[in-house]
N, C-alpha and C positions, 0 to 999 in steps of 0.2 A: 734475566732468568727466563729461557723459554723451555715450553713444554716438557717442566720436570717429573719424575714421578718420582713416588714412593712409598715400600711395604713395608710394614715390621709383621713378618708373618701374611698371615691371609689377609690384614689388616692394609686399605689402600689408603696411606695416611693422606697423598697428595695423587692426584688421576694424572693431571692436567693443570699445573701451576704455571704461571705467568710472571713477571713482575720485573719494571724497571723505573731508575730511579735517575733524576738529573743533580748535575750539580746544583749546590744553593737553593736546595728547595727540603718541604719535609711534606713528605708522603706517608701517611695513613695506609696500614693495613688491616682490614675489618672481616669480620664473621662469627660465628657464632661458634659454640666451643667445640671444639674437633672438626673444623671446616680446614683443617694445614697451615693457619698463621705461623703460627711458631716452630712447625716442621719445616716448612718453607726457610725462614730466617735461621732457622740452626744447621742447616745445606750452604749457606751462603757464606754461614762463620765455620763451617769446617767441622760442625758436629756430629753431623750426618753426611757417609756419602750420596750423591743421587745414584739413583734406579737407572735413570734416563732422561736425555735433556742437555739443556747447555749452559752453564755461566759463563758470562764476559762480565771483567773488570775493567775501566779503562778500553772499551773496544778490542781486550784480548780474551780469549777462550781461556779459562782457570780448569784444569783438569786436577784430580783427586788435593781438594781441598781440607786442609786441616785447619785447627786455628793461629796454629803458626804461620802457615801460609795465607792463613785471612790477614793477621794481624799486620803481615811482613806488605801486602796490598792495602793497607788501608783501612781495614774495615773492623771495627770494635762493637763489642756487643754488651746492652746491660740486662742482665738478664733480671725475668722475676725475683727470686730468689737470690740476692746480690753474695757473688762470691767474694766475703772479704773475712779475714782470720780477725775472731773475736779482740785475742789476749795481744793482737801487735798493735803499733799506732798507723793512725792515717798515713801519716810517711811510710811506715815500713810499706803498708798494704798497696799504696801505689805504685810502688819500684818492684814488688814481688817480681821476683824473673828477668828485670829489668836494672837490676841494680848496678850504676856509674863505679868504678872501682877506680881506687886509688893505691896500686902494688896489688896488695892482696886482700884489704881490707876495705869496704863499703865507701866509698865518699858523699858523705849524708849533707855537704853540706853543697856540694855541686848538686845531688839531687834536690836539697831544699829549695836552695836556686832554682831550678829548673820548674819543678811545680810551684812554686809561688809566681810564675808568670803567666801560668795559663790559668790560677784565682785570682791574679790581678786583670787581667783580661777579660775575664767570661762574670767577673762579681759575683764568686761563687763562693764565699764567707762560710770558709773551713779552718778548721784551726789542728795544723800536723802534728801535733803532739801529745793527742788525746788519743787514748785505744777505741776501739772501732765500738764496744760495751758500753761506751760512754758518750756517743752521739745520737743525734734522733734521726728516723728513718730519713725523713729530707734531708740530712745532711750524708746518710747515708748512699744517698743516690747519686748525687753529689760527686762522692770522692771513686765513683763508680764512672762516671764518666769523666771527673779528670785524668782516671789510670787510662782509662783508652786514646786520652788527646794525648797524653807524656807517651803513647805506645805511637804515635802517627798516624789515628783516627781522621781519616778524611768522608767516611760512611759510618754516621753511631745508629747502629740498632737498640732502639729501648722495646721491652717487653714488657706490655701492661702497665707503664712505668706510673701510674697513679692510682693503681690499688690500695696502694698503703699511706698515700698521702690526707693529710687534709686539704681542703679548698684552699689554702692563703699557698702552702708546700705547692700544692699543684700548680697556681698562678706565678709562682716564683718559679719553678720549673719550667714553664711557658716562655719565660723573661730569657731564661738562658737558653731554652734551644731557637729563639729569634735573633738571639746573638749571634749564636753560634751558625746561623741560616747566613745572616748578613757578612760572618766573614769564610763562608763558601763551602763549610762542612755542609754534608745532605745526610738526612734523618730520615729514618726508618721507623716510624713511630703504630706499634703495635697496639690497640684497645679495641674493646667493645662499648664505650661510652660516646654516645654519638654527638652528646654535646659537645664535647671537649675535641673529639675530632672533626666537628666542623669549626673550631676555633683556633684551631692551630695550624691546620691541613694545606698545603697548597693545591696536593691533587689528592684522591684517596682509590685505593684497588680492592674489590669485594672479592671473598672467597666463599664457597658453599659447597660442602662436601667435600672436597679436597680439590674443587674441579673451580678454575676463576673465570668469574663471573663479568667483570669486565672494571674501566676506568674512570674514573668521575674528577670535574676540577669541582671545587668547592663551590664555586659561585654558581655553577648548574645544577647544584643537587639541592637533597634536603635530606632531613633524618626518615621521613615516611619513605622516601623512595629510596633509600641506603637501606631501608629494614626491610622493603621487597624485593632488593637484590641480594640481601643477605638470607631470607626466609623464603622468597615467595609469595610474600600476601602482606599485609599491611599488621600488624601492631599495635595494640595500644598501651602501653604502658603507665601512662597516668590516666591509672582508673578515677572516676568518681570515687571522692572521699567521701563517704555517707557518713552523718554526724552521727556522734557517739550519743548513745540513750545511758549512761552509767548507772550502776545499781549500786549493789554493795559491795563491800571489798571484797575477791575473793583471797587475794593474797597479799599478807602482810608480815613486812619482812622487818624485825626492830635491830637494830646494831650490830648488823651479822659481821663474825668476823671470822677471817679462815687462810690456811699456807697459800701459796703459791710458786709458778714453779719458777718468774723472777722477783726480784725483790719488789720491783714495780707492780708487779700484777697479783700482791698481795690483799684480798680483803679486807678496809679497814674500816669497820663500823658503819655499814650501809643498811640504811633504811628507805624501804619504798610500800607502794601498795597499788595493786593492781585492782579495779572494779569490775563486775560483772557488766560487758558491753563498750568494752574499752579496748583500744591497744595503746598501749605501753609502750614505746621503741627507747631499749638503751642504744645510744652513739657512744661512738669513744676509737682511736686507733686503737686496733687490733695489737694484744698485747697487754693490754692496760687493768687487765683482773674480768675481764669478761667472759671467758673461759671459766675461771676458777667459781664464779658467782653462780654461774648456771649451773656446774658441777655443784656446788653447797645444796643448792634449790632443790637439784633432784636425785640426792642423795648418793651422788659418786663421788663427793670429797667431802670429808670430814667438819664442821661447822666448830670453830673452838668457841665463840662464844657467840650472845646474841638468841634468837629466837625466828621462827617460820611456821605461818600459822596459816593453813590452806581451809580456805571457810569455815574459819572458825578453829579449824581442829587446830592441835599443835605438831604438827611433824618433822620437828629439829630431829634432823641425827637419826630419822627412819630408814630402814630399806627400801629400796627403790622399787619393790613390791608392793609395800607397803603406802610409799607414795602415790603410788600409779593410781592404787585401789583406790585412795582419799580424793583423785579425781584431779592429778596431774598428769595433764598428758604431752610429750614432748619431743620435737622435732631438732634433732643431734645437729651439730653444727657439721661433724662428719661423717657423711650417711654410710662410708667405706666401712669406718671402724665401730661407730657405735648406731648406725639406722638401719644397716640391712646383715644379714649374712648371704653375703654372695654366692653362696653355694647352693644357695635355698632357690626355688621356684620364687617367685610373684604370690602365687596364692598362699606360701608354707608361709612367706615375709609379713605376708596383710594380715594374717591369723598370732602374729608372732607374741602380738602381749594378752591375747584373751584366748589362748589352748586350752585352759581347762573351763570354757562357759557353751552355753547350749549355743546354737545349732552344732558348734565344731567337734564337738566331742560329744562321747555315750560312753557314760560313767569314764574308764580309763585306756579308751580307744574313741583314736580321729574318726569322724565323720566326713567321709572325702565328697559326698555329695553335697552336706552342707559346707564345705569349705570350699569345695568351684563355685556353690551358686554369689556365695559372698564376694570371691574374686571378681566374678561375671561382673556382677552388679556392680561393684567399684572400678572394674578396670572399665566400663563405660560410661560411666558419673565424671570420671576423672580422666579420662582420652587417654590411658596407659598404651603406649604400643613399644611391643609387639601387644596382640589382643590375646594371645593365646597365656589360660592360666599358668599353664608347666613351664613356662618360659623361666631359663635359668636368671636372674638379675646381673650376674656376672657378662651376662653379654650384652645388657640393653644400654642405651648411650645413658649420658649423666643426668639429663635430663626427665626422660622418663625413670631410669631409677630416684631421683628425689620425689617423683610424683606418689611409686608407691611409697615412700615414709609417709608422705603428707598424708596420702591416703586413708592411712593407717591410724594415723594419729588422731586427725578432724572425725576420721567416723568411729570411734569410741566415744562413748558419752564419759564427760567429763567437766572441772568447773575452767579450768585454768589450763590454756595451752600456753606453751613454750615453746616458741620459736628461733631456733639461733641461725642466722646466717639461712634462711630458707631459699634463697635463690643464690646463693655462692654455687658457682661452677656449672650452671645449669644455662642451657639456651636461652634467646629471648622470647620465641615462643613460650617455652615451660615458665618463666619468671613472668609474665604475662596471669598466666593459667594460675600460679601460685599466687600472688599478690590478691586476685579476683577471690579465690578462696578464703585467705588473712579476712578480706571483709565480711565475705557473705557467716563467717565463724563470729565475726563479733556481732553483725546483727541478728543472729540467732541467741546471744547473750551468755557467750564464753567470755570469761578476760584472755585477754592476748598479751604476754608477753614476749617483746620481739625485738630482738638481738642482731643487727647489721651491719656489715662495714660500708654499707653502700647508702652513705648520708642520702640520697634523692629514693632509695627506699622509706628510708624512715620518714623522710618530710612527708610524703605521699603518702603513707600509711598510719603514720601513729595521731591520736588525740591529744597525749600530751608525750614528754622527750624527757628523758634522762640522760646525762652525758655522765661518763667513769674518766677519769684521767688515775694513774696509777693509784686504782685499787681504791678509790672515792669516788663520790658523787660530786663532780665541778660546779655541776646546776643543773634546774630540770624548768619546764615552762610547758605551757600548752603549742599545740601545734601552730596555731596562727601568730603567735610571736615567733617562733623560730624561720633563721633562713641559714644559708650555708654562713654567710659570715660567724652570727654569734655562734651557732654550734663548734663552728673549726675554734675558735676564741678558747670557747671552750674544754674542744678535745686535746688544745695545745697546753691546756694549767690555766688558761688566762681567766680574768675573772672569777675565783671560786669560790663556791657559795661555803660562807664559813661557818661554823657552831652558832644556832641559835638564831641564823636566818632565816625566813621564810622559805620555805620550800612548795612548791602544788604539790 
């Protein structure tokens, strides 16, 4: 792929893209979010046309590519978001479009054949008979790239492809794309996790801004100078864990139980307690009732039974005004739908949950002078840019939009924040910047509750770890016993802490 571009609109997703790939090898492509990773690879599967530029497949020039014509070339894609039909079985979802026919009717059992050679092959331990509702995400992924080897995948593009894994899923993933390296397929491997891309990687290509940055083999780099080619500047991501001073509980939660929107991710009787000077990190795959638990907490899902009792008070089954008041404050897991309204300014967003308190208001009209100065002051406490207050949030990237939620949230006095997914979708600058804040909030002696799918957040940040496996508590421990093993153990069912065991 050289010098591709690409706009959606005014929007220059890619300037100046780059990128090639050899046989038998798996290549890493890195950046930070909305630097053209994924623009880039959805040009190449036929998603997008290019602006400008050239693909060559095989040393041939590919003109207007579709994904018919990717697939018909070799190249198969698994995307984020894996497209597979809930209510059919793993067989059906495999042959979709592909279906071997026998007269006029399906021949399921040449197809059976056919994919049982490429699970005997790659020891990808699927079983074709189960509907797609009835598998776990790694197996998931799985049956997402056996449909593109049964389609004649000679290039698999994976996207993020261990977001939603555990540590054991991601190391079994690992296993099969070295297989699949050793018998000559070339991999396209899409993340921002830089451990895991220099463990897998043969070479790796940096993007920034939509414009590439250049090539690296593994054995030449490191992750500090993969995050100056990806940022500009160096990083630090694992902040000093400063020990926790615990006070008293501010949040105590007895046998809460509550719907959900799968059967799995029902609340069933979960008890915890959060101290004053503490963070709290629930783990667990996404999915698994974490969602629905923080929804109970702060009053946007209904608690069927059980009790929530915020310093003391009791505010089961309050309005979310009401909670706020009591001195919850809480950072949405999706800042689109529930942290900002994007149509608002910067300073309309910062002001959003205290409009009717002094300086911002006089009696029942804004005060627009005491509302820029609050902006002012936050938007350079907290690096917001653009700098200017009237900045619509609908235009600012992901990352400084999560800054003003956080912003917003930590500078309200309050006992107990809630944090869900605080650095989901956001740069590594911004998750940086955020993480530092997580701290500096608990040694100021808020409890922090904090909600991540990004296990090496939580090790790095919490005191002690609660894991959810469908809609329970699997087990919780202090942070210096936990490592990726037990937690994944964990967030798979394994080991679970039963009635009447010990719990921290």
């Amino acid at each position: 792929m050289c010098g591709i571009q690409k706009c959606f609109g005014e929007v220059k997703a890619v300037r100046n893209g780059n990128f090639n790939l050899k046989k038998g090898e798996i290549h890493s492509l890195i950046g930070e979010n909305g630097a053209g990773k994924s623009t880039m690879m959805k040009m190449l599967y036929g998603m997008y046309a290019i602006d400008a530029g050239e693909i060559k497949v095989g040393g041939q020039v590919v003109e207007h590519l579709t994904p018919k014509i990717a697939i018909d070339r070799g190249i198969g894609m698994v995307h984020q978001e894996f497209m597979l039909v809930n209510e059919l079985t793993v067989l059906e979802n495999i042959i979709l479009g592909f279906e071997p026919r026998k007269g006029i009717t399906i021949d399921f059992e040449k197809a059976r054949e056919n994919v049982q050679k490429y699970i005997d092959q790659y020891q990808m331990d699927i079983q074709l008979n189960k509907k797609i509702n009835q598998i776990t995400v790694g197996e998931a992924q799985r049956v997402e790239i056996i449909k593109t080897l049964t389609r004649g995948a000679e290039i698999i593009i994976l996207d993020e492809p261990t977001a939603v894994l555990t540590p054991q899923e991601a190391r079994r993933l690992f296993e099969i794309l070295e297989n699949l390296k050793q018998d000559g397929k070339s991999i396209v491997f899409i993340s921002h996790k830089l451990n895991e891309v220099m463990q897998i990687s043969d070479r790796i290509s940096v993007m920034r801004q939509g414009e590439y940055i250049g090539t690296v083999k593994k054995e030449d780099t490191s992750p500090v100078q993969l995050t100056k080619m990806m940022i500009g500047r160096e990083v630090f991501l694992n902040i000093e864990h400063k020990k926790a001073k615990a006070g008293v509980p501010v949040l105590k939660v007895e046998e809460l139980w509550t719907s959900g929107e799968k059967e799995i991710s029902k609340i069933r009787g979960i008890s915890l307690e959060v101290k004053s000077g503490e963070i709290v990190g629930i783990a667990g795959i996404d999915g698994n009732g974490q969602s629905e638990f923080i929804e109970a907490l702060t009053g946007l899902r209904k608690i069927e039974k059980g009790k929530v009792f915020l310093d003391g008070k009791d505010i089961t089954n309050l309005s979310v005004k009401k909670i706020r008041k009591a001195g919850m404050n809480h950072i949405p897991e999706d800042r689109n739908t529930r942290g900002l309204n994007r149509s608002l300014s910067i300073k309309e967003n910062l002001i959003a949950v205290q409009l009717d308190k002094k300086p911002f208001s006089k009696g029942i009209l804004l005060n627009e002078s005491g509302i820029t100065e609050h902006a002012k002051e936050l938007i350079k406490k907290f690096d917001i840019r653009p700098q200017n207050p009237d900045t619509i949030t609908q235009s600012m990237s992901g990352g400084n939009a999560q800054k003003v939620v956080v912003a917003r949230e930590v500078s309200v006095a309050g006992k107990l924040l809630i944090a869900s997914q605080p650095t989901r979708g956001v740069d590594i600058g911004a998750i940086e910047s955020i993480r530092s804040i997580l701290q500096d909030v608990k040694t100021k002696g808020l409890g922090v509750l904090l909600v991540s799918a990004d296990l090496e957040e939580i090790l790095s940040l919490s005191d002690r770890i609660v894991v959810m496996h469908e809609g329970e508590i699997a087990g919780s421990m202090y942070a210096e016993e936990a490592n990726e093993e037990n937690l994944g153990l964990l967030m798979m069912g394994g080991n679970k802490v039963r009635e009447g065991e010990e719990k921290h």
